[in-house]
C-alpha positions, 0 to 999 in steps of 0.5 A: 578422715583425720581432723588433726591440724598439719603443724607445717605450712606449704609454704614450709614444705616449700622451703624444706624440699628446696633444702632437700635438693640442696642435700642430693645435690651432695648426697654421695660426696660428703665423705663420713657425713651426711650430705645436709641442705639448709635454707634461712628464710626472713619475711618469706624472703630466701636470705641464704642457703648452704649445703655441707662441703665436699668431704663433709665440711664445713656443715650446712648451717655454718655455710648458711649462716656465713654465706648470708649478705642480710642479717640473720636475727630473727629469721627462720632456719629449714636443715634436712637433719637434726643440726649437729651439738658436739665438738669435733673437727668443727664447732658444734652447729647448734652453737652457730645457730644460738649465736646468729639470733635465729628465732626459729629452726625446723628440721625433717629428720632426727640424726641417728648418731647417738652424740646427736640425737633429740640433744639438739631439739633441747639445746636450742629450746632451752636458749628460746629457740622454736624448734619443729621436727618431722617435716617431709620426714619420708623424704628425708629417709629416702635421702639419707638411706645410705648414711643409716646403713653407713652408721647402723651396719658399718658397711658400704651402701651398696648399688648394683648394676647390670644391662641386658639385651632383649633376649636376656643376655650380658654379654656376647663376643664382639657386642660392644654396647648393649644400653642407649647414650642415655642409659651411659649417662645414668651409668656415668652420674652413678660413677659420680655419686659412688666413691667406690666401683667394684668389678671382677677380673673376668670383667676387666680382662674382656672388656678393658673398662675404664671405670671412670666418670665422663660427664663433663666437668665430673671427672675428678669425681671418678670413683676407686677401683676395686678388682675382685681377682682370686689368682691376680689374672688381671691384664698388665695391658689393661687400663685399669692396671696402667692407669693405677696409681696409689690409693685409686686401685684395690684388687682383693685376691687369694693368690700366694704368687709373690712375683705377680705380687709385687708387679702389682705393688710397683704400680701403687696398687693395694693387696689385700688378700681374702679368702675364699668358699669352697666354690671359689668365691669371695666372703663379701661380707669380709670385703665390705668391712675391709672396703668400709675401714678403708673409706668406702662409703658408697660402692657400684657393683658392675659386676657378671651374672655370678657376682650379681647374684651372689651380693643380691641372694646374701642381701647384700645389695641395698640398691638394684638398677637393671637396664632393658634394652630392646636390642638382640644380641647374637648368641655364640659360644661366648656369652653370658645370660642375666638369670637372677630376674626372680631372684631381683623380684624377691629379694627388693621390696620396693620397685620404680620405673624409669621411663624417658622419651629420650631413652629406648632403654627401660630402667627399673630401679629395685631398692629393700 
């Protein structure tokens, strides 16, 4: 048994995790930025909170120092991430902290951009500052999982998803839903964490989805779309191609039809012609780059049984949500099975279960 003193408080971890939820309740829409959580405490009294803004400013520490109605010297400042000490669209955090007559700051987790990293700790000590890191650090790198990936590979963080009825089928003519109200839910607040959707022309052409958020008061959070469509085969009668307009629709193709090429354009959509394998199929590699230079940072895949299982065989999935639900579909001559269960099993360390009174659905969550 260790006898090693724990430098933090529960009361410290308290505030912390506060903080954290402060920083999810963001996560996924911050834009570049991580989504950050602050808490300032004086005489174990809460005197403000901020979180980073929508699109990633202003910075959670300069919200929380200018949102505070008491005066700041002194007190303590608890932020998930290592507070930033650069100029760039905004004044260095560290500088606001100095400023304010903080006495102390801990923080959970360093920054991984290299204009940030461990400068700050030094920063601020040097003006006399106490400074503690390390706080509820696995947490936080649970939170800022798809910022590393963001940073580390320059890609989008990728999530995946698909529903499956009792006897593991996707789709079925003439089966409208497979998944419970709540179940659509969940697929509804993940449509609002993602900035990005990505389907196949196949998907669209049978079902006609809108991809839209539809939680209350979240709509405008409704993320692009992207259409995967080799032959731009996409219906014209289709939501998605009515509702297009610039920057909200992305379609990759490998179509050398200029009269289809241009309906598409007049609409406002984005072209962006890729290649493709010998097995006619995307390099989805090439498309998330091209997805990440055009400001994708958080992609839903809610795609079929092939392109599921291409992205999760290529590692390219770095979350998997799989909803079960105990309905049986009938099967015809048009339907689709789920065949990549081993494969979900193989390829993702991590595996969470979801369970709900409310919810017949059973949703498992796979994660690397």
């Amino acid at each position: 048994m260790s006898t090693k003193k724990d430098k933090f408080s529960l009361k410290d971890k308290k505030y912390m995790r506060l903080a954290l939820n402060l920083a999810s309740s963001r996560k996924g829409l911050t834009g570049d930025n991580p989504s950050v959580g602050c808490l300032i405490v004086k005489n174990d009294k809460i005197i403000s909170i901020g979180r980073t803004g929508y699109n990633g400013r202003p910075h959670a520490e300069y919200n929380a120092i200018n949102n505070s109605l008491e005066k700041i010297k002194g007190s303590k400042m608890y932020v998930t991430l290592e507070p930033c000490n650069h100029y760039g669209k905004t004044p260095p955090c560290t500088n606001s902290i100095i400023n304010s007559g903080i006495s102390e700051i801990i923080y959970a987790i360093d920054d991984i951009d290299k204009k940030v990293k461990g400068k700050s700790f030094r920063i601020l000590s040097k003006k006399k500052i106490k400074v503690k890191k390390g706080l509820l650090k696995s947490e936080a790198k649970n939170l800022y999982d798809s910022y590393f990936v963001n940073r580390n590979k320059k890609l989008p963080y990728v999530t995946g998803k698909i529903a499956v009825s009792n006897n593991k089928l996707i789709y079925s003519k003439g089966t409208k839903r497979i998944t419970d109200k709540s179940s659509d839910k969940l697929t509804h607040y993940l449509r609002y964490k993602n900035d990005s959707i990505m389907i196949s022309s196949k998907t669209l052409n049978i079902d006609n989805p809108k991809l839209n958020c539809r939680l209350k008061g979240f709509e405008k959070f409704s993320p692009r779309r992207i259409v995967l469509d080799k032959h731009l085969k996409t219906n014209l009668n289709s939501y998605i191609f009515k509702s297009a307009k610039k920057n909200n629709t992305i379609i990759f193709h490998n179509s050398s039809d200029n009269r289809k090429k241009q309906i598409f354009k007049k609409k406002g959509i984005i072209l962006i012609k890729s290649k493709v394998d010998s097995n006619e199929l995307f390099d989805f590699i090439i498309i998330l780059k091209k997805l990440y230079t055009l400001g994708t940072r958080n992609l839903l895949v809610e795609g079929g049984d092939k392109i599921t299982k291409n992205l999760i065989k290529n590692k390219l999935i770095d979350k998997f949500y799989l909803f079960e639900s105990p309905k049986k579909i009938l099967i015809n001559k048009k339907h689709q099975i789920f065949t990549s269960f081993s494969l979900l099993n193989n390829r993702f360390k991590n595996k969470f279960k979801i369970s709900s009174k409310l919810a017949k659905d059973n949703i498992t969550i796979y994660k690397r």
